[in-house]
TIVO-312243 format. One line per 3 residues: number of its first residue (from 1); their letters; for each residue x, y, z of N, C-alpha, C, O, CB. Coordinates in pm, 1 decimal, always signed. Glycine has a CB too. Example, Ala and Ser with C-alpha at 12.3 -4.5 7.8 and 13.67 -1.06 7.14 Angstrom:
BEGIN
1) AS) +1319.0/-569.0/+780.0/+1230.0/-450.0/+780.0/+1320.0/-330.0/+780.0/+1423.6/-331.9/+846.5/+1130.8/-447.3/+904.6  +1285.0/-225.0/+708.0/+1367.0/-106.0/+714.0/+1290.0/+3.0/+787.0/+1340.9/+113.8/+803.9/+1408.4/-59.8/+572.5
END
This chain:
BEGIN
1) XXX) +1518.6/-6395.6/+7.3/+1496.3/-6381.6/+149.5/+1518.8/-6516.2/+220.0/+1579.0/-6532.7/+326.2/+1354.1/-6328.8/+176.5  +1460.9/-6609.1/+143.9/+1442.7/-6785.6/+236.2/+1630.2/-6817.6/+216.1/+1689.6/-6874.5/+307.7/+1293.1/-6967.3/+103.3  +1683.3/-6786.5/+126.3/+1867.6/-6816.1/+124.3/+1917.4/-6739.4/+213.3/+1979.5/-6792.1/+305.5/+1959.8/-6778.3/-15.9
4) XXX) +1896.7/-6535.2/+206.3/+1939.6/-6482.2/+338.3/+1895.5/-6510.2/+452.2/+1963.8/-6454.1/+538.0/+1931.1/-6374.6/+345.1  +1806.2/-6575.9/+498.2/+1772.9/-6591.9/+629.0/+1812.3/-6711.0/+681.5/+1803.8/-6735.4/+801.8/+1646.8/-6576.8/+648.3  +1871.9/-6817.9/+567.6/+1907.5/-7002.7/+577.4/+1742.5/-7113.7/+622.8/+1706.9/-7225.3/+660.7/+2059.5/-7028.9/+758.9
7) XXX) +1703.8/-7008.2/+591.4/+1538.8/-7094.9/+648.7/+1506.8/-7207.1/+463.6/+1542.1/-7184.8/+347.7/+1331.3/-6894.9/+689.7  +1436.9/-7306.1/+520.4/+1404.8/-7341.2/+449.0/+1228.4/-7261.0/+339.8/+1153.5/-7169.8/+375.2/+1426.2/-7457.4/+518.8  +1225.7/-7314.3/+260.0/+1090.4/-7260.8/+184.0/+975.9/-7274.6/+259.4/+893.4/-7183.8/+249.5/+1058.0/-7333.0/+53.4
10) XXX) +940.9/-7409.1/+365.7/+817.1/-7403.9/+408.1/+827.2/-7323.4/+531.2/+728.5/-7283.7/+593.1/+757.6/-7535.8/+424.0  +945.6/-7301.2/+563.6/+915.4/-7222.1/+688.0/+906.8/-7072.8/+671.4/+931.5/-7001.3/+768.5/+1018.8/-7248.8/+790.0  +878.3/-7028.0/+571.8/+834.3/-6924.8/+525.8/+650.1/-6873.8/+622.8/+605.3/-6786.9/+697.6/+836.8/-6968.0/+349.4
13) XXX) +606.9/-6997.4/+552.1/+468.8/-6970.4/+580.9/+430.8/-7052.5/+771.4/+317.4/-7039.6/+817.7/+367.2/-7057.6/+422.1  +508.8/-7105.6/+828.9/+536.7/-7195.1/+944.3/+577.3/-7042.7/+1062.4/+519.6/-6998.6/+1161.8/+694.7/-7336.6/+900.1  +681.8/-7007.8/+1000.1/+707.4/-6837.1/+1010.3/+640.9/-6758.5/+1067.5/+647.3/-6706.2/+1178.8/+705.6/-6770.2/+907.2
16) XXX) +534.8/-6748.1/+934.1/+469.1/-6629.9/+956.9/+542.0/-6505.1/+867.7/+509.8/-6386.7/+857.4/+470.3/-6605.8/+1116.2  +644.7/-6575.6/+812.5/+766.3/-6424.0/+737.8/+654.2/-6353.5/+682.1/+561.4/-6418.1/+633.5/+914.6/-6464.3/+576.5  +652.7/-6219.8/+684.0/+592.8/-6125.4/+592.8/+683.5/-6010.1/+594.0/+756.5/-5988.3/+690.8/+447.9/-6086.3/+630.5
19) XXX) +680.8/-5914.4/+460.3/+718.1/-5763.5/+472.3/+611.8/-5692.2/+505.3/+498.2/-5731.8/+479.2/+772.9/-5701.8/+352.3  +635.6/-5582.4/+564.4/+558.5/-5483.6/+596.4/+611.8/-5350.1/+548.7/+717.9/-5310.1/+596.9/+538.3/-5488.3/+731.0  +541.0/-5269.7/+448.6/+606.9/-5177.0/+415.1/+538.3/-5055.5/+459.7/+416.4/-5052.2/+477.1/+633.5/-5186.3/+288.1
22) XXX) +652.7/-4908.9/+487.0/+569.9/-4789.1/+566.7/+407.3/-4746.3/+512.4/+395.7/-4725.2/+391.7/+668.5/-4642.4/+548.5  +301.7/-4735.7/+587.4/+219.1/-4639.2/+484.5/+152.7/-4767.6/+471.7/+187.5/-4880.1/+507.7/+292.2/-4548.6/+333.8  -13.9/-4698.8/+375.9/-109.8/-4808.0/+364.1/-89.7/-4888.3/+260.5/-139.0/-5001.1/+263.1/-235.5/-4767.3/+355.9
25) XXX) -12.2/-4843.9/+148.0/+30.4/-4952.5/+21.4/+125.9/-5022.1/+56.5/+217.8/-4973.1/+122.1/+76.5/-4897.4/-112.7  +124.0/-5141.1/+22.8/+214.3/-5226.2/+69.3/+300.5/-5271.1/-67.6/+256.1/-5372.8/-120.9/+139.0/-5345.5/+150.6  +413.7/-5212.2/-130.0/+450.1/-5240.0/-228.3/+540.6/-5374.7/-248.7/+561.5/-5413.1/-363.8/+495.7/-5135.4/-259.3
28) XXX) +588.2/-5438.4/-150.0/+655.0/-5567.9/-153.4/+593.1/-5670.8/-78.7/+521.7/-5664.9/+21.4/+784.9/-5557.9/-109.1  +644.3/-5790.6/-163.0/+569.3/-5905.3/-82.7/+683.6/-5997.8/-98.4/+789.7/-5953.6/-142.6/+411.2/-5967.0/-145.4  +672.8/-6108.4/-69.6/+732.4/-6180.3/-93.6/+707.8/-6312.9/-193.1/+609.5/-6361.9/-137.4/+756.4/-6187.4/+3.0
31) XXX) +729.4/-6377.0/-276.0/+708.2/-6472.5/-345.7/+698.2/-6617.7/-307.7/+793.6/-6691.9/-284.3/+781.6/-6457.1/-418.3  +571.6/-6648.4/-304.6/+500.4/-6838.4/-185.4/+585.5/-6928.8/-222.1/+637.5/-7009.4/-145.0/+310.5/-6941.3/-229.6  +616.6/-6917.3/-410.4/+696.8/-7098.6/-431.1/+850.0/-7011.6/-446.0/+942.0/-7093.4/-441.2/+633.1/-7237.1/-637.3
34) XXX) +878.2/-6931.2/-455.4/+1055.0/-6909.0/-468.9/+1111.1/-6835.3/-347.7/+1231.6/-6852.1/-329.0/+1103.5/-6807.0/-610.6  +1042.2/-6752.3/-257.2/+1092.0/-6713.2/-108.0/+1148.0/-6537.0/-184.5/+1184.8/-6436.8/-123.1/+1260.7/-6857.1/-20.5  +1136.1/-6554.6/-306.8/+1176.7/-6413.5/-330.8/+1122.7/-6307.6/-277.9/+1002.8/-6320.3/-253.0/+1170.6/-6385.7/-442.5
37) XXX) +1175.1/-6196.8/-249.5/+1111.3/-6002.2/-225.4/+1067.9/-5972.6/-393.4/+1148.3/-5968.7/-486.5/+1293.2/-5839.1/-159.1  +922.0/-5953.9/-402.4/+878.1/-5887.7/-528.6/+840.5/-5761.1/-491.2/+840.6/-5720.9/-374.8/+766.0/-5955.7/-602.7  +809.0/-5699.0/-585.8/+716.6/-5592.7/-569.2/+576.6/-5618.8/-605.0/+530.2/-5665.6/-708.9/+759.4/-5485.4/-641.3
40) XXX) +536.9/-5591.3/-530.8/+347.6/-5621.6/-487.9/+262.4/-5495.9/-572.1/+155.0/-5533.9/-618.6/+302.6/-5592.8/-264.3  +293.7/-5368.5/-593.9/+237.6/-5247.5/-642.4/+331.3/-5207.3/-758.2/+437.1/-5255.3/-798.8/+225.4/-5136.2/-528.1  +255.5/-5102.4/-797.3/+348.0/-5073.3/-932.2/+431.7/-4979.1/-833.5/+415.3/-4986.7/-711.8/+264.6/-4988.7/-1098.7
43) XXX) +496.3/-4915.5/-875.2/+603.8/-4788.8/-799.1/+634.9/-4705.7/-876.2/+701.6/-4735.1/-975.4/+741.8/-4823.8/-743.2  +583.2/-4544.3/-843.5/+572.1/-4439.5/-929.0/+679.8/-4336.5/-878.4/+634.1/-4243.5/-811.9/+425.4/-4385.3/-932.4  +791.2/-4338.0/-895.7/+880.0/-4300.9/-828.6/+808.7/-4154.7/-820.2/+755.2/-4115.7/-716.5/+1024.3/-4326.7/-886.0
46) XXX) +814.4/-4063.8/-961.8/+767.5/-3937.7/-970.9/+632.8/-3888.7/-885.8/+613.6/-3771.3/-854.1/+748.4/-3923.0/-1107.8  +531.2/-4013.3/-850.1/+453.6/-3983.0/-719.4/+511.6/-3995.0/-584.7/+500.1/-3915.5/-491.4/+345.4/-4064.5/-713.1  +563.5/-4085.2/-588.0/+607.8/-4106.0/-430.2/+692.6/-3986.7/-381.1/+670.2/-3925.3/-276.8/+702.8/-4247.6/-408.1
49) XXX) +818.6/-3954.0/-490.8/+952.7/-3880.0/-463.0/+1006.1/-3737.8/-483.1/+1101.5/-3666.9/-451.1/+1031.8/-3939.2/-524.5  +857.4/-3733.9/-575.0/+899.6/-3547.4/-665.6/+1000.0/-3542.1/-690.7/+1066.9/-3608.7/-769.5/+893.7/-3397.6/-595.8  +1033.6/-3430.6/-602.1/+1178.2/-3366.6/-614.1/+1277.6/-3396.2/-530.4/+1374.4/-3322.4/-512.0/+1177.5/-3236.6/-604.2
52) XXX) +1257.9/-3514.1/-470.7/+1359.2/-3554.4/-425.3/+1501.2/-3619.1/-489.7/+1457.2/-3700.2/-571.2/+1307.8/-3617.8/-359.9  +1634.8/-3625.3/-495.3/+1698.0/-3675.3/-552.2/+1700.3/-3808.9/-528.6/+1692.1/-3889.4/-621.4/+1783.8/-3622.1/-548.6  +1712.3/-3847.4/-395.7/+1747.8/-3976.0/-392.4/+1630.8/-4068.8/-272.9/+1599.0/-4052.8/-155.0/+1919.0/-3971.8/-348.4
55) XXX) +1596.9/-4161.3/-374.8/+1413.5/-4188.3/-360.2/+1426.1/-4314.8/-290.6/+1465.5/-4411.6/-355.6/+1302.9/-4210.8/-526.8  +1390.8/-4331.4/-135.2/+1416.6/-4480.3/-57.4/+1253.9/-4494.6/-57.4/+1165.5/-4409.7/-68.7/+1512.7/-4483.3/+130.2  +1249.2/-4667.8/-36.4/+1119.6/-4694.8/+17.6/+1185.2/-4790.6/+108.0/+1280.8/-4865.3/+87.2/+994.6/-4747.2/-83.3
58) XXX) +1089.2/-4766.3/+247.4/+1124.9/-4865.7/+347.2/+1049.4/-4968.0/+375.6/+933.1/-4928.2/+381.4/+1142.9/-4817.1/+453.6  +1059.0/-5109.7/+401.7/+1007.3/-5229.5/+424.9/+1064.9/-5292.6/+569.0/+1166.6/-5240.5/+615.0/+1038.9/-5314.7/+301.0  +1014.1/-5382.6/+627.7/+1049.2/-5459.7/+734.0/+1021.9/-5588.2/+711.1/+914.2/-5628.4/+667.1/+993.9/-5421.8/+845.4
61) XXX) +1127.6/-5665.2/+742.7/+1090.9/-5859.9/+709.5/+1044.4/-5851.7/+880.8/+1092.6/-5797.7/+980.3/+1288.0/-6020.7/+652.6  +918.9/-5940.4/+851.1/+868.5/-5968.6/+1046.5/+875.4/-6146.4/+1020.0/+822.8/-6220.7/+937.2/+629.2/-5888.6/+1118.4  +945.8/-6162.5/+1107.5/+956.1/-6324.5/+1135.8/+923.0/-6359.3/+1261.8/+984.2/-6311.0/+1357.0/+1093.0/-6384.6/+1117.1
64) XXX) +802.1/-6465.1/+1281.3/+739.3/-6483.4/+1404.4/+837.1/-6566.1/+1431.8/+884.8/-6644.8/+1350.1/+594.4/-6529.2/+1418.8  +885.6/-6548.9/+1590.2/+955.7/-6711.0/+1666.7/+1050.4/-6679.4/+1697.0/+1047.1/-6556.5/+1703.9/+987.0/-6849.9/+1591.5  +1177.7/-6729.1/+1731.7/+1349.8/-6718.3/+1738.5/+1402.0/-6759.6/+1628.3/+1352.3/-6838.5/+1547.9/+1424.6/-6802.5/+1846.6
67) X) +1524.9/-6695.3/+1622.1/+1589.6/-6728.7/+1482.8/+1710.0/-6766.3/+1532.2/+1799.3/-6803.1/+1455.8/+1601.4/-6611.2/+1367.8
END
């Protein structure tokens, strides 16, 4: 995320960057010393997706300020 966005690492937290994902579990976060997108929760596809074939989860990067 800190390479796609060209921001440096501390401005991560200067930011304010967070994901926000739909719904009360929040399955991604982001990583403090590498700027990476992790996954924060386990992810049960077969709960989340049933019978669905093709299984999205949606997230939002929120970055406080101008970019």
């Amino acid at each position: 995320v800190v390479k796609d966005l060209g921001l440096q690492l501390p401005a991560l937290r200067d930011r304010g960057v967070r994901v926000v994902s739909e719904g009360r579990t929040q399955y991604f976060g982001l990583h403090g010393k590498t700027g990476h997108l992790v996954t924060a929760e386990r992810i049960d596809r077969e709960q989340l997706c049933r019978l669905v074939e093709k299984c999205v989860l949606r997230c939002e990067l929120i970055v406080e300020g101008e970019m």
